[in-house]
C-alpha positions as CSV (number, residue, x, y, z in Angstrom):
1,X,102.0,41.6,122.7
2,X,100.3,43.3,119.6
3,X,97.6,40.4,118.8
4,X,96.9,42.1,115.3
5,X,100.7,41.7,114.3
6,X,100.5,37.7,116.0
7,X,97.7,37.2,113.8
8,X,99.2,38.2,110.7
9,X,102.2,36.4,111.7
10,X,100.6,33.2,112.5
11,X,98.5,33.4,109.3
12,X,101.9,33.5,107.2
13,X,103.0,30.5,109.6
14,X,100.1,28.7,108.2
15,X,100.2,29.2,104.9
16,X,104.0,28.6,105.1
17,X,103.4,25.2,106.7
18,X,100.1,23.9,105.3
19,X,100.5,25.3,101.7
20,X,97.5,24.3,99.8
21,X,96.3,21.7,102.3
22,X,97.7,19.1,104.3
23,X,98.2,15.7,102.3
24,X,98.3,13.4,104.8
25,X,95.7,14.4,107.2
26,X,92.9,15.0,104.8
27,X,93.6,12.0,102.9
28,X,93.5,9.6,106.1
29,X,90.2,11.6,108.2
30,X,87.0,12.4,107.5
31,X,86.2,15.9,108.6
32,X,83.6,15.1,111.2
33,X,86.0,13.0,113.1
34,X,86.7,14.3,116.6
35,X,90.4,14.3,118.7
36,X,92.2,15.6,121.8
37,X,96.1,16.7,122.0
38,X,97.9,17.8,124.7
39,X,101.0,19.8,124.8
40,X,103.4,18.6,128.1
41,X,106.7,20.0,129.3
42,X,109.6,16.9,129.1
43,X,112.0,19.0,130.7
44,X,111.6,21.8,133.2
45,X,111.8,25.5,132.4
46,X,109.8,29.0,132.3
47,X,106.3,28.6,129.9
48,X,106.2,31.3,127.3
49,X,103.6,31.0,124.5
50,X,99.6,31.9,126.3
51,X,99.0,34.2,123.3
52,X,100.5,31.4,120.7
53,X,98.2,28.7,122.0
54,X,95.3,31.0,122.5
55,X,95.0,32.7,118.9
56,X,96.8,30.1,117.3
57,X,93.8,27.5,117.4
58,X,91.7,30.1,116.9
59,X,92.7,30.8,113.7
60,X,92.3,27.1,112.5
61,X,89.2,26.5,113.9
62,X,87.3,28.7,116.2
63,X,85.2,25.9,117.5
64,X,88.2,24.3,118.5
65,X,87.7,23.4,122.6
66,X,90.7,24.0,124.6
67,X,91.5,24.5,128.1
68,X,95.1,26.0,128.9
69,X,96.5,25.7,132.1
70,X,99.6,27.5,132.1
71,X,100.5,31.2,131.9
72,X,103.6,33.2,130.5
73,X,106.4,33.4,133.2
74,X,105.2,29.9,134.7
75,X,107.6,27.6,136.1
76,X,106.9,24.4,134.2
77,X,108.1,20.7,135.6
78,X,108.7,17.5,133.9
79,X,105.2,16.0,132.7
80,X,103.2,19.4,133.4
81,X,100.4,20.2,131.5
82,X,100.6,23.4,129.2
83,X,97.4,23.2,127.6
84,X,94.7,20.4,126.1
85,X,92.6,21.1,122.8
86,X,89.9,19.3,121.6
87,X,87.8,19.6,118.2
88,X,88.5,18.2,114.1
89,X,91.7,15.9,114.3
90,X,92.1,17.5,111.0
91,X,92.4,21.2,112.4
92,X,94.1,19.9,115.3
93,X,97.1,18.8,113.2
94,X,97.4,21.4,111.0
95,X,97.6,23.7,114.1
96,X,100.1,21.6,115.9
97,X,103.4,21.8,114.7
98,X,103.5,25.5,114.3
99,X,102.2,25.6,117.5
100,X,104.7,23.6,118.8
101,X,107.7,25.2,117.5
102,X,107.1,28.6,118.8
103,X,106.1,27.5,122.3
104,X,110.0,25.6,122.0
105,X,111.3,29.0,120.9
106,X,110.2,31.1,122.6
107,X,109.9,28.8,126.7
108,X,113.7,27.9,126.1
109,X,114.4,31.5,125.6
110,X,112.1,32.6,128.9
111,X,114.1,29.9,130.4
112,X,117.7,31.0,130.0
113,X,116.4,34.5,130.5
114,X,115.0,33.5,134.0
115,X,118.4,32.1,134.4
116,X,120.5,35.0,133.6
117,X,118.0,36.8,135.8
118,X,118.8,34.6,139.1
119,X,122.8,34.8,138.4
120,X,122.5,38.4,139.2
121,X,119.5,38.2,141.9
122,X,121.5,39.9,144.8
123,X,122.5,43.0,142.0
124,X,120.1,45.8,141.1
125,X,120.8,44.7,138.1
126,X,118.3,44.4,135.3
127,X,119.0,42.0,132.6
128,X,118.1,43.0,128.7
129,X,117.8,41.7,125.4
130,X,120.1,43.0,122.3
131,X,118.5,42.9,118.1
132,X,120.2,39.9,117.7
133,X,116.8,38.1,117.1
134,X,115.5,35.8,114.2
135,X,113.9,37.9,111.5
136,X,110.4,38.0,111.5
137,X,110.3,36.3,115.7
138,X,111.5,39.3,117.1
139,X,108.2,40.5,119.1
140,X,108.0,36.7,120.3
141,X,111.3,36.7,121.3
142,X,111.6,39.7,123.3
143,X,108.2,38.1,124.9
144,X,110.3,35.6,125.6
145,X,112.6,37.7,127.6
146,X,109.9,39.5,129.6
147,X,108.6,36.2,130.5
148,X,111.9,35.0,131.8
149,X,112.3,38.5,133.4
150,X,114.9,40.2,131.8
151,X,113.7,43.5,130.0
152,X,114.0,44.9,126.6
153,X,116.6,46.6,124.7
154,X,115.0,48.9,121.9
155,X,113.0,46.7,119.3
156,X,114.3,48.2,115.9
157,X,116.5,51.2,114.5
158,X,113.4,53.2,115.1
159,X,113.3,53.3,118.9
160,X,116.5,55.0,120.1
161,X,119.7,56.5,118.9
162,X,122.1,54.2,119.7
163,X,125.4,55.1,118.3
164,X,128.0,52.6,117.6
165,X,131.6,52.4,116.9
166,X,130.8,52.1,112.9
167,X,128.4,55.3,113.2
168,X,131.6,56.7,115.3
169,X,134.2,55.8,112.2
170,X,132.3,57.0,109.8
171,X,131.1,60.4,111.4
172,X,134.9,60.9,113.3
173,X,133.9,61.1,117.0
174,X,132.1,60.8,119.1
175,X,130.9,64.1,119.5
176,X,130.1,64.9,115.9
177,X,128.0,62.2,115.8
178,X,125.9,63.2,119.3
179,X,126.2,66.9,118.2
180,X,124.7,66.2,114.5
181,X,121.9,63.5,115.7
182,X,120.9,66.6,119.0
183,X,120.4,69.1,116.0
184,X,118.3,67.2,114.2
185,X,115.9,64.8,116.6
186,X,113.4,66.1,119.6
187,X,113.9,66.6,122.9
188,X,111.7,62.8,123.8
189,X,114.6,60.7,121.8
190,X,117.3,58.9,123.9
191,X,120.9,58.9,123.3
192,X,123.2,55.8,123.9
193,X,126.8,55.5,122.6
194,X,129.0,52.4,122.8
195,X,132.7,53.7,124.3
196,X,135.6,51.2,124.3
197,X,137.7,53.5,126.1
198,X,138.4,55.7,128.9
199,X,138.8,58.6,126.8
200,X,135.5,57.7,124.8
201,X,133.6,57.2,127.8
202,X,134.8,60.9,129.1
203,X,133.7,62.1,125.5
204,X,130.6,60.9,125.6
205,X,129.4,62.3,129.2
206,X,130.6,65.6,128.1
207,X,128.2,65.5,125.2
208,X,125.5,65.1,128.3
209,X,124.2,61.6,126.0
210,X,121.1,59.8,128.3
211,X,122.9,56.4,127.8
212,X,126.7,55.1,128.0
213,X,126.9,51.1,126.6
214,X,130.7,49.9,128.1
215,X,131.3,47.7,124.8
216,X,133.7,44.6,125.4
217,X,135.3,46.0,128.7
218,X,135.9,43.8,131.3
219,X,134.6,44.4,134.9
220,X,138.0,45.7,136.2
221,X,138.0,48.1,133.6
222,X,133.8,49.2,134.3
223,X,134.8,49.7,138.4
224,X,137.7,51.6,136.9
225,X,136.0,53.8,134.9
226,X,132.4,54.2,135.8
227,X,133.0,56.7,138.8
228,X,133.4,59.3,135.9
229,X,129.6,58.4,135.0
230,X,127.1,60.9,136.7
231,X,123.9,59.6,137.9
232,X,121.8,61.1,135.7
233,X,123.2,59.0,132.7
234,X,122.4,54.8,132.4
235,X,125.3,52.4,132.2
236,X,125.1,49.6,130.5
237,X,127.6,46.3,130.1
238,X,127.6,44.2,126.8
239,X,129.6,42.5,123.9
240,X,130.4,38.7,124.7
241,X,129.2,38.6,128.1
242,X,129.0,34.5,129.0
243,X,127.0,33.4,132.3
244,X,129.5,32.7,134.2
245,X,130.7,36.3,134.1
246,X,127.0,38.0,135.0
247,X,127.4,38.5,138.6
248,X,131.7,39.7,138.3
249,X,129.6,42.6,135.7
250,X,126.8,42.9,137.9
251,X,129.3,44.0,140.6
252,X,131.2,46.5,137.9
253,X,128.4,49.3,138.8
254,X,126.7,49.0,136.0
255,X,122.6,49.5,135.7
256,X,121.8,46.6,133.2
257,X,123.6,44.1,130.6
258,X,122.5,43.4,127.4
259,X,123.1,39.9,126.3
260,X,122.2,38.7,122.6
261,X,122.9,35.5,123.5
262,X,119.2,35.4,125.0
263,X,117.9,34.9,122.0
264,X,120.4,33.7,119.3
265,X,121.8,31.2,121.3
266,X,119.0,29.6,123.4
267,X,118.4,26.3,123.1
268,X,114.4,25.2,122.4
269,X,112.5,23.9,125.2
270,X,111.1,20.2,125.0
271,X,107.9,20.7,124.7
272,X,105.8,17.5,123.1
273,X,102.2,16.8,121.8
274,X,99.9,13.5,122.5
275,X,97.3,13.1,121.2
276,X,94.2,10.4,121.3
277,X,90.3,9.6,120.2
């Protein structure tokens, strides 16, 4: 987690939230007036959010007591504890709801994650993350992931070639496309290429690319196919992959799956606030 980037973030939260002040709270208390909350788990799941909790009081009000007593990757039960802050009931409202929502986010994501993870348990499997994340949350997100302990797919365009069957349209094969991108980018730079077919996935391991990404195949036609696959090269399963298929993929051969649903699909966890004098 890159606090510098959280802080901006939860600075733009903030400002986003509280605009030029907050109406009802400094209307009803005096600033000198003192208050506890306490964020609980109502349902049971993975905790993700330490860093949220930590920096995002902070940023209110550094005075701001608080004592937090779960950790990212956590198992959480119903009525558990996550953390207790004490200090201004004026800071401690403005810093709630923000709070709040992002420990939702991003503990139901850790939570189907961990899920995911346990479907395929008796696998070598690693479960990963796709960039189907909501703009502006993706580091949190892919926290999320990690926390739940699934691994992460590359963050942005920036981090890996990955070539797709649009950049394979437009460029006319697959091996134009790997040729052109190997004359131009260094040695350190990885190569995946979705293949939909047998004769694309022969393609691409003749063009000796680092990654091969079996794009909507089924796990008949993976255990078909991947014996072509040398072991220097990664396999990887994705496109519409539900739950209840994980472990029939995680049999295919294949060394991880990439599922976007992890994070545009996962439901919030229910997380509340109390609070009192």
């Amino acid at each position: 987690m890159n606090l510098i980037q959280l802080n901006t973030m939860l600075n733009q939260f903030y400002l986003e939230d509280i605009g030029h002040g907050d109406m009802t709270s400094q209307n009803l208390f005096d600033t000198h007036m003192q208050g506890t909350i306490t964020f609980h788990a109502k349902e049971p799941g993975i905790f993700c959010g330490a860093e949220i909790i930590d920096l995002g009081f902070q940023i209110i009000h550094a005075p701001i007591q608080l004592i937090r007593n779960k950790e990212n990757g956590d198992h959480l039960g119903v009525g558990d504890v996550i953390a207790t802050a004490s200090g201004s009931i004026i800071n401690l409202l403005q810093a709630e709801r923000v709070i709040l929502n992002l420990l939702q986010r991003m503990s139901g994501i850790a939570t189907l994650t961990s899920k995911a993870v346990q479907m395929v348990n008796e696998t070598d499997v690693k479960i990963c993350d796709t960039r189907k994340t909501t703009p502006g949350l993706r580091m949190l997100e892919k926290q999320a992931v990690r926390c739940g302990g699934g691994y992460n797919h590359r963050y942005g365009l920036s981090d890996a070639v990955m070539i797709k069957d649009n950049h394979i349209a437009f460029s006319g094969s697959i091996t134009n496309a790997v040729q052109r991108i190997k004359s131009r980018l260094g040695h350190t730079v990885k190569i995946e290429v979705e293949i939909e077919s047998e004769d694309q996935l022969l393609e691409a391991i003749a063009n000796e690319v680092d990654i091969i990404m079996f794009d909507n195949c089924s796990p008949e036609m993976i255990r078909n196919w991947i014996h072509h696959v040398p072991k220097t090269i990664i396999t990887e399963a994705s496109g519409g992959i539900q739950l209840e298929q994980l472990l029939n993929y995680a049999k295919s051969g294949v060394d991880f799956i990439s599922l976007g649903y992890l994070t545009h699909a996962a439901p919030s966890l229910d997380i509340s606030a109390s609070v009192y004098m």
